[in-house]
C-alpha positions as CSV (number, residue, x, y, z in Angstrom):
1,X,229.8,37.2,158.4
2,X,231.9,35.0,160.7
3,X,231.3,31.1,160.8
4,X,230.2,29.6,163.9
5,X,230.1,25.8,162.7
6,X,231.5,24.9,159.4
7,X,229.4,25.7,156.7
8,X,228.7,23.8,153.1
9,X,225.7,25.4,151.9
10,X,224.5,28.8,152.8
11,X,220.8,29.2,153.2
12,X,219.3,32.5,153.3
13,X,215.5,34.1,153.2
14,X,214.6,35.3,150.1
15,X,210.7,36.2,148.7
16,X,209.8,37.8,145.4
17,X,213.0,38.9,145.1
18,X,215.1,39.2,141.6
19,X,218.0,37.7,142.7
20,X,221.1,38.1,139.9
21,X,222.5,34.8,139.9
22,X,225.5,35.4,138.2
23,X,226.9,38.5,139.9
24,X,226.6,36.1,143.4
25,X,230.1,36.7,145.3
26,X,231.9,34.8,148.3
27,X,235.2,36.3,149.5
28,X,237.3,35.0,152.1
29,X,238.7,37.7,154.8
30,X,242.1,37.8,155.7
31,X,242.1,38.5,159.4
32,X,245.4,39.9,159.2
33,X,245.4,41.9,156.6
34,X,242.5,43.5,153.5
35,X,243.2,40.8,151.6
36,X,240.0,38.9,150.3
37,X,240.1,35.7,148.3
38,X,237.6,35.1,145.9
39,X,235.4,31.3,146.1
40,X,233.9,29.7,143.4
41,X,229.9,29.2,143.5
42,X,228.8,26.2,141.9
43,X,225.4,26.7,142.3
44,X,222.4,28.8,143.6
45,X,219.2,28.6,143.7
46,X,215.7,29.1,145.3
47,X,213.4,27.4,146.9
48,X,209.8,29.7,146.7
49,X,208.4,26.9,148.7
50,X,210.1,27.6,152.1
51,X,211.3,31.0,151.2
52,X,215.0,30.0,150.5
53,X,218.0,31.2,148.5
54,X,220.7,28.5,148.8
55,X,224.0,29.0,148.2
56,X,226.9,26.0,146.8
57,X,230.0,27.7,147.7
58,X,232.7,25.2,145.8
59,X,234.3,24.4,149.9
60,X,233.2,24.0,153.4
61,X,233.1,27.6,154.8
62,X,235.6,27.0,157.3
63,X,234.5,27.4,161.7
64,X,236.3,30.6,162.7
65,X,236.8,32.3,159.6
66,X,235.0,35.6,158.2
67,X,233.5,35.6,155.0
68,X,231.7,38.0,152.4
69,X,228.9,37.5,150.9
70,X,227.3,39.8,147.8
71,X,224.1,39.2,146.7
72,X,222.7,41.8,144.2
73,X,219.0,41.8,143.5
74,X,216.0,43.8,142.3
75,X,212.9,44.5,144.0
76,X,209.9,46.5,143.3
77,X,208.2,48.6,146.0
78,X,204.8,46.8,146.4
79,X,201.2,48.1,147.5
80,X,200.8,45.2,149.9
81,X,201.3,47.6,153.1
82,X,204.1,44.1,154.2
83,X,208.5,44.2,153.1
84,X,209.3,47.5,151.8
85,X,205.9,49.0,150.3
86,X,204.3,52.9,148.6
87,X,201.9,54.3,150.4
88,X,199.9,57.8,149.5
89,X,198.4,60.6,150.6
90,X,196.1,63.6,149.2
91,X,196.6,66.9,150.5
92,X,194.1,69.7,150.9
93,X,194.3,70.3,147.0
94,X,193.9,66.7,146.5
95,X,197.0,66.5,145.1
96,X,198.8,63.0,145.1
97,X,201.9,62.6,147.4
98,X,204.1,59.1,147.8
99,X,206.0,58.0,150.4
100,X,207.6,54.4,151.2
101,X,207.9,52.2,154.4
102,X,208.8,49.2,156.0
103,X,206.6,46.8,157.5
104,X,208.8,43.7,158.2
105,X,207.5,42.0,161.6
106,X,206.8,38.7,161.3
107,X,209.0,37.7,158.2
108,X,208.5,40.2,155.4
109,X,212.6,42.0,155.5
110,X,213.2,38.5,153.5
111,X,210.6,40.5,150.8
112,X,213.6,43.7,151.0
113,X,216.6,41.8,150.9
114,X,217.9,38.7,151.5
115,X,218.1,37.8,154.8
116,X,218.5,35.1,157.5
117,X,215.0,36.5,158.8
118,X,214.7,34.5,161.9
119,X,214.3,36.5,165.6
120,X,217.4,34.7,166.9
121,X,219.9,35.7,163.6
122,X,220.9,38.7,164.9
123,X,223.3,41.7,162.8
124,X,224.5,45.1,162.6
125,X,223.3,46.9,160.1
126,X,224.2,49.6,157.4
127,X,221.7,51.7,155.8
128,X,222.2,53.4,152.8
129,X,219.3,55.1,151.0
130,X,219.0,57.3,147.2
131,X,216.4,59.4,146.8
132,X,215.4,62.2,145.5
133,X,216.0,66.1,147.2
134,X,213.0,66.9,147.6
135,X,212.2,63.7,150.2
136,X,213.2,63.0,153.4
137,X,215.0,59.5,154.1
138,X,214.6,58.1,157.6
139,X,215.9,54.4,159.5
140,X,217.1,52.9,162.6
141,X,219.9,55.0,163.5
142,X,220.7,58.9,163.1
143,X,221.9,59.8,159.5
144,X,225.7,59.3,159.4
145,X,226.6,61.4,155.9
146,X,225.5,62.1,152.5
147,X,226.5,62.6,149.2
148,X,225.8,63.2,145.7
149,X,224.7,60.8,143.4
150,X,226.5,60.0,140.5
151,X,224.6,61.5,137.2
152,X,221.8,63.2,139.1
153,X,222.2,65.7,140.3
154,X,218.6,66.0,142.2
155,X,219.8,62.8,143.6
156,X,221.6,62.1,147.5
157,X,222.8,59.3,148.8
158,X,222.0,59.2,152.5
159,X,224.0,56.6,154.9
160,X,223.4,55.6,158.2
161,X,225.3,55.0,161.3
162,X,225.7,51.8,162.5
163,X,223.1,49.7,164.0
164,X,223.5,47.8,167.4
165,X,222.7,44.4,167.3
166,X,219.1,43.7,165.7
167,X,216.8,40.8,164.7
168,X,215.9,41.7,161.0
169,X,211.8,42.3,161.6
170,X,213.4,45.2,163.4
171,X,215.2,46.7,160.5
172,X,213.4,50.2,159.2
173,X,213.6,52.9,156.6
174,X,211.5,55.2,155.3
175,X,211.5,58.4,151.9
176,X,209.2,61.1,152.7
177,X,208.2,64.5,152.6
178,X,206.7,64.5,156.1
179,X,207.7,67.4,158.6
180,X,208.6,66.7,161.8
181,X,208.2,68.4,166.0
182,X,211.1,67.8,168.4
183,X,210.3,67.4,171.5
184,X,212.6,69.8,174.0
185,X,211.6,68.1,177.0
186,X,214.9,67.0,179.0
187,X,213.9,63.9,180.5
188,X,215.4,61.8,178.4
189,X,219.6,62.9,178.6
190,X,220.8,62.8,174.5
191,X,218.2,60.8,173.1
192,X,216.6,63.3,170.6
193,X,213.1,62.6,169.9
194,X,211.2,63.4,167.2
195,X,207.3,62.6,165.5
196,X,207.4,62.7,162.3
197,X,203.5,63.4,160.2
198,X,202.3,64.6,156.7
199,X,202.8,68.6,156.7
200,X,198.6,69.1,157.4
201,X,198.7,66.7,160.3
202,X,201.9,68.0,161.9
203,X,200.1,69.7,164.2
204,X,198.7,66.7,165.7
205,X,201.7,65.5,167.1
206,X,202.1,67.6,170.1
207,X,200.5,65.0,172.5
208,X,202.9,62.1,171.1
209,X,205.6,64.4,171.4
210,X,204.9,64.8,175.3
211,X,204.1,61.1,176.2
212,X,206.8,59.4,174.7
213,X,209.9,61.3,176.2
214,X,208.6,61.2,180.0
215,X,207.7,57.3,178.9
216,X,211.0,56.4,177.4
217,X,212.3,58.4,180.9
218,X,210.2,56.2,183.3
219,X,211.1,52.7,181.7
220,X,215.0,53.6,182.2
221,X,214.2,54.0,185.5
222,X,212.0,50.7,185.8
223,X,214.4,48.6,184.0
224,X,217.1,50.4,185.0
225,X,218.7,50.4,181.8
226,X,219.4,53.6,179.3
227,X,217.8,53.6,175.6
228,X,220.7,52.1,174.0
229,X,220.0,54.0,170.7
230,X,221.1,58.3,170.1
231,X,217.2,58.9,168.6
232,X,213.9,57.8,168.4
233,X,211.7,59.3,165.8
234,X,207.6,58.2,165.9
235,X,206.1,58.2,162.2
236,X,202.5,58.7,161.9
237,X,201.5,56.5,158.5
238,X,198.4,57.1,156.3
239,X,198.1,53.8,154.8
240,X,199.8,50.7,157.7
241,X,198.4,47.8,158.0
242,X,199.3,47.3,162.0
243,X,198.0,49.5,164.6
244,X,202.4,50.4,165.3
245,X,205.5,48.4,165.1
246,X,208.5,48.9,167.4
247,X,211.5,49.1,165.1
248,X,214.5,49.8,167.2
249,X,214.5,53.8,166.8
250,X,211.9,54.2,164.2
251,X,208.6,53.6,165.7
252,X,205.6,53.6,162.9
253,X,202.8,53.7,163.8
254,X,198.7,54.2,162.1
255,X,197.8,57.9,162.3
256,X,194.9,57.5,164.6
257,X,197.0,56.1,167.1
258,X,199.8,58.4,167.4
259,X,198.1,62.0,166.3
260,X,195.3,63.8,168.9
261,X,193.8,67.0,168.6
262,X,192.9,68.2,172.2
263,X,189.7,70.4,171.0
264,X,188.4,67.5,168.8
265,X,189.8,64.0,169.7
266,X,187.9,62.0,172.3
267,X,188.7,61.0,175.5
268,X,188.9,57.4,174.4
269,X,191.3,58.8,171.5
270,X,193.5,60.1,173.7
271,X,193.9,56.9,176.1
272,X,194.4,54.8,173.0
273,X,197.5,57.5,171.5
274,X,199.1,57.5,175.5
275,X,198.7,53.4,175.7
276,X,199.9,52.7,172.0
277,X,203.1,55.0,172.0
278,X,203.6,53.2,175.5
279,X,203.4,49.6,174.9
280,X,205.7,50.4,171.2
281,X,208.1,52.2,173.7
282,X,208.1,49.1,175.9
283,X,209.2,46.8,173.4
284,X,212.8,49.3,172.7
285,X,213.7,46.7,175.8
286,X,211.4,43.5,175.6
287,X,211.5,42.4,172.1
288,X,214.2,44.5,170.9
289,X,217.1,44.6,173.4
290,X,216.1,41.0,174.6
291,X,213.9,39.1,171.6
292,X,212.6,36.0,171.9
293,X,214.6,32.8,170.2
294,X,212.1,32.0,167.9
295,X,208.0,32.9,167.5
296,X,206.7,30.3,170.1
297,X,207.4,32.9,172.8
298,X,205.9,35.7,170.8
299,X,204.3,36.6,174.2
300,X,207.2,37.5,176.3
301,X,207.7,40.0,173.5
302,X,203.7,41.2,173.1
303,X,202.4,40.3,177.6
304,X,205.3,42.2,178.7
305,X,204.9,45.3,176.5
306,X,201.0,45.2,177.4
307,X,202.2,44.9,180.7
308,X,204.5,47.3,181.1
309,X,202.6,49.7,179.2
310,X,199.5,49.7,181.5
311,X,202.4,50.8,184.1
312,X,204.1,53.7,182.1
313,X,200.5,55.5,181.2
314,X,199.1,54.4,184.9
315,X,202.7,56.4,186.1
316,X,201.9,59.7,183.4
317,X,198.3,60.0,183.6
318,X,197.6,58.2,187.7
319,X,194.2,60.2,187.8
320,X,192.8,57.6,184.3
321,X,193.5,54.6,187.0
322,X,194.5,53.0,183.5
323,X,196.7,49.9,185.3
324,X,193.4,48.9,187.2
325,X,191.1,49.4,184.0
326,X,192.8,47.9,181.7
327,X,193.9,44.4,184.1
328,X,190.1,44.0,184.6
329,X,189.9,44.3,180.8
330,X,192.4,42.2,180.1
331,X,191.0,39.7,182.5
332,X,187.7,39.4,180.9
333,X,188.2,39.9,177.3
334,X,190.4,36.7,177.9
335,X,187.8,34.8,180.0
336,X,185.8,34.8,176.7
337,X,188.5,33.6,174.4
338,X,190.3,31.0,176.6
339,X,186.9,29.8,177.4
340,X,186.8,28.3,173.3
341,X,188.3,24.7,172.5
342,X,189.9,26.9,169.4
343,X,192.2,29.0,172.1
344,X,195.7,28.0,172.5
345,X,198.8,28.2,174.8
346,X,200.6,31.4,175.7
347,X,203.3,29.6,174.6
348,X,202.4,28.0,171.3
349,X,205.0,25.6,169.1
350,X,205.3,27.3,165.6
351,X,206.5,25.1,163.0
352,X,205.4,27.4,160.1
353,X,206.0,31.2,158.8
354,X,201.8,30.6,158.2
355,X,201.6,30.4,161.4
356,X,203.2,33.0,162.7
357,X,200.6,35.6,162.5
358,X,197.6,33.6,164.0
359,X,198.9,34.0,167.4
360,X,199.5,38.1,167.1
361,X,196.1,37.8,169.3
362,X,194.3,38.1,172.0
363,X,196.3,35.2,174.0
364,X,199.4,36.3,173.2
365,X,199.2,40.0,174.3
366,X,196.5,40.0,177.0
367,X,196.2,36.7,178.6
368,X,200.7,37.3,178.7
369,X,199.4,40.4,180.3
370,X,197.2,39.1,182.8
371,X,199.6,36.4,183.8
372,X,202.4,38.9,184.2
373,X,200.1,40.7,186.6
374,X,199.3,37.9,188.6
375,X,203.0,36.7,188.9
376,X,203.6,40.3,189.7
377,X,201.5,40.2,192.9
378,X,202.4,36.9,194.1
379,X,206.3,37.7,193.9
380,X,206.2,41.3,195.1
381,X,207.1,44.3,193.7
382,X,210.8,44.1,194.5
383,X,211.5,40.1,193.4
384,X,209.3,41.3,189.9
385,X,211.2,44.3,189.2
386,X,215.0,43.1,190.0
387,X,213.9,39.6,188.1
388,X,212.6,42.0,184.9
389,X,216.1,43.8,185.2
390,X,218.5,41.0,186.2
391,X,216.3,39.0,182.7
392,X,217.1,42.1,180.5
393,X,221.1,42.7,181.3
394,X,221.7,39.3,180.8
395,X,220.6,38.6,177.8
396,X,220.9,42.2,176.3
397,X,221.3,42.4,172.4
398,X,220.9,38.7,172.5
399,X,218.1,36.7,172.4
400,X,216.3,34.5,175.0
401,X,212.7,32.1,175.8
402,X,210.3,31.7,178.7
403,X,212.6,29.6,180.6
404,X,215.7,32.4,181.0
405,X,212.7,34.6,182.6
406,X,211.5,31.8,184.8
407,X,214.9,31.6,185.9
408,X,215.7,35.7,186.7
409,X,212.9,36.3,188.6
410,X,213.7,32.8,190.4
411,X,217.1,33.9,191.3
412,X,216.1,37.5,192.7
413,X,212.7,35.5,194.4
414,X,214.8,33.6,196.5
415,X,217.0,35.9,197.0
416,X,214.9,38.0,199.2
417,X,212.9,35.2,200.2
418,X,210.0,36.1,198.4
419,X,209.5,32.6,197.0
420,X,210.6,29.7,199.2
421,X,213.5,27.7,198.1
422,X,211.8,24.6,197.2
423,X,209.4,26.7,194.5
424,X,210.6,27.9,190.9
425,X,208.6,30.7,189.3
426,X,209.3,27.5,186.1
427,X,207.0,25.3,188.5
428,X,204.5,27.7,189.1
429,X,204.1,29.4,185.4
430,X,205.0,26.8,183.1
431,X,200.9,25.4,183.9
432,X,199.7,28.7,182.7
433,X,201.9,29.2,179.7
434,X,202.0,25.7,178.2
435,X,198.3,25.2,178.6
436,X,194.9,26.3,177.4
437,X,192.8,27.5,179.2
438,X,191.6,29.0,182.9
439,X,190.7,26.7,186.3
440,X,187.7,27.5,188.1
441,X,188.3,26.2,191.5
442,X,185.8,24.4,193.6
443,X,185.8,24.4,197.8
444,X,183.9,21.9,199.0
445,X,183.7,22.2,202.9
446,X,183.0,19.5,205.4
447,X,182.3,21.2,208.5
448,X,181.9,17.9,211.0
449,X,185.4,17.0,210.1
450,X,186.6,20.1,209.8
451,X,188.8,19.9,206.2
452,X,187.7,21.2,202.8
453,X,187.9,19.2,199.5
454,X,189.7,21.3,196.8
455,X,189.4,20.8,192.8
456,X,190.2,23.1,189.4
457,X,188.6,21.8,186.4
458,X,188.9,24.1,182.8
459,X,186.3,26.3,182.0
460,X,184.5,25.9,178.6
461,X,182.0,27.9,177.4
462,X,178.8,25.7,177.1
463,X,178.6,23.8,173.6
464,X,175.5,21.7,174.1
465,X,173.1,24.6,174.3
466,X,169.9,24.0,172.0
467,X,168.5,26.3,169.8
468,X,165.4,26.2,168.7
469,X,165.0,26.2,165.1
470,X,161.7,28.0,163.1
């Protein structure tokens, strides 16, 4: 890890972990050559309160330098369907089968390993997983090697290539038996795609396996940047808690919202599969290539996938008329819910990991949706698009908040004149992001002076109602 600042106590995310305390070591890297020299640790300890494991290296961990850090630890694999849990299955014989899975998004990897599990800390990552033969060990990135494991000889170690730069929610692995379709359609050039099911579901999968290629292929085009990773496989889970989550290159997803069977499957079941595999695919730019700085601006990861979404099924399936459908659902499921004293802003302050899963709501993905839209018709199609892209190169792999937005689609605004020079998108948005709420907008006309009288006031659903009580 190199050291931005200098450094006297390491602090780290660590839950329910067994952490072996005296097996801690801190090497210091010779730059020029492999030489590592050892630091003492004078203490370590936890803190369960705020999730911490702090570290007392015995100096200042110098600005510049690079430094090693081991940290063994024990964990068990839990049954809480959150970190790295077991999940099961019965076959047709009703026989027993167990697979494990991720689930880190908001702040469950610091339940896996320890971490710095904050959006904005982000790392490359190696995978390594043991299992046994007879399973199937997926992650992020395409299997690298394998080899035996030492004194059993069922046993494999599998390792996996190299991760490109990732926030830690987005870390994923996966043991299974599942089997798996690949999908052959060239759309998207090297990216191998693959869904992934138990063996009696596999042939559920063909659907998924046609949306999400000529998905992935349209949002290149849109954003006008390649899928940065060599593979994405789609994992349909028995037992997950979420309806998907968008780990970089290992999408998971609940089964009834990746598997369809065209002779049984409804209609409905079939717009949910296309819409879910679309807005998980839109994240693999906003939330995973670009991620927001820190939770308060959840929505510019969850709006613009909704978004986006709506666009990528409305471009694959134009006769569902799914962009128009699902704005005017958008729009007044969010009527009701804005219209509470309880709502909040799109853009909410979180101050606790509590928090943090309170605003995975309505606000936060349609309300962001709906405000995208509108921002999308007022600025034009070319100002919205060239904003989107010029936003997403230049903070690629990195991390940014509402304001870097604000200022893309300002810059490619004015530069086509689509926004006069004296307006910011910031001026205009930063009302419907930092506050609650919708306007409704009263015209009052005076017709013998020949002006109108304009005022917005926040709607409320009605709280003094009486109710008559028997």
């Amino acid at each position: 890890m190199p050291i931005k600042p200098d450094v006297p106590v390491i602090k780290l995310h660590s839950k329910k972990l067994k952490i072996r305390f005296n097996e801690i070591r801190l090497l210091q890297c010779d730059q020029n050559s492999p030489k590592r020299t050892r630091i003492k640790i004078t203490n370590a300890e936890l803190i369960p309160e705020h999730d911490f494991l702090v570290i007392h290296p015995e100096v200042t961990l110098e600005k510049g330098r690079v430094y090693e850090l081991y940290i063994p630890f024990e964990s068990e694999l839990n049954s809480d369907l959150v970190g790295y849990y077991k999940s099961s299955y019965l076959d047709k014989a009703k026989e027993k089968h167990w697979l494990s899975i991720t689930q880190f998004e908001p702040t469950h990897a610091r339940q896996a390993f320890p971490c710095f599990d904050e959006p904005n800390m982000k790392a490359r990552f190696e995978i390594s997983l043991a299992h046994d033969k007879k399973f199937t060990a997926l992650s992020n990135m395409p299997l690298k090697w394998s080899e035996p494991f030492d004194g059993k000889s069922h046993w494999v170690w599998d390792h996996f290539q190299e991760s490109v730069p990732m926030s830690t929610y987005l870390v994923a692995y996966s043991i299974n038996k599942f089997h798996y379709k690949e999908s052959y359609v060239k759309m998207v050039d090297d990216v191998v795609f693959k869904i992934w099911a138990r063996p009696e579901a596999i042939d559920q999968v063909d659907y998924a396996k046609f949306v999400g290629p000529k998905v992935l292929k349209f949002y290149e085009d849109y954003f006008d940047i390649k899928f940065p990773l060599p593979k994405v496989d789609m994992i349909a889970i028995p037992d997950f808690g979420a309806g998907a989550m968008e780990n970089f290159g290992l999408i998971t997803y609940r089964e009834t919202a990746l598997l369809f069977q065209p002779n049984i499957s409804s209609a409905s079941s079939q717009h949910r599969v296309a819409s879910v595999i679309a807005h998980e695919l839109a994240h693999q730019w906003f939330g995973n290539l670009v991620t927001m700085k820190w939770w308060t601006d959840l929505w510019l990861n969850e709006g613009f996938a909704t978004y986006i979404a709506s666009l990528g099924v409305d471009h694959l399936h134009p006769e569902w008329n799914s962009f128009e459908e699902e704005s005017r659902d958008n729009i007044q499921t969010v009527f009701i819910f804005d219209a509470l004293k309880s709502s909040h802003p799109v853009s909410v302050p979180i101050g606790h990991p509590g928090e943090i899963s309170q605003i995975f709501d309505a606000i936060s993905y349609k309300k962001g949706s709906t405000i995208l839209r509108m921002m999308h018709k007022f600025l034009g199609e070319e100002a919205f698009r060239n904003g989107v892209r010029h936003y997403l190169k230049k903070h690629k792999y990195n991390n940014a908040e509402q304001d870097d937005l604000w200022d893309s689609l300002t810059f490619e605004a004015h530069k086509i004149k689509a926004l006069p020079e004296e307006f910011s998108v910031k001026k205009i948005m930063d009302s419907w992001t930092l506050q609650t709420g919708f306007p409704v907008i009263t015209v009052e006309r005076d017709y013998e002076k020949g002006h109108a009288k304009i005022t917005q006031v926040r709607y409320l659903l009605d709280s003094k109602r009486e109710k008559r009580i028997p």
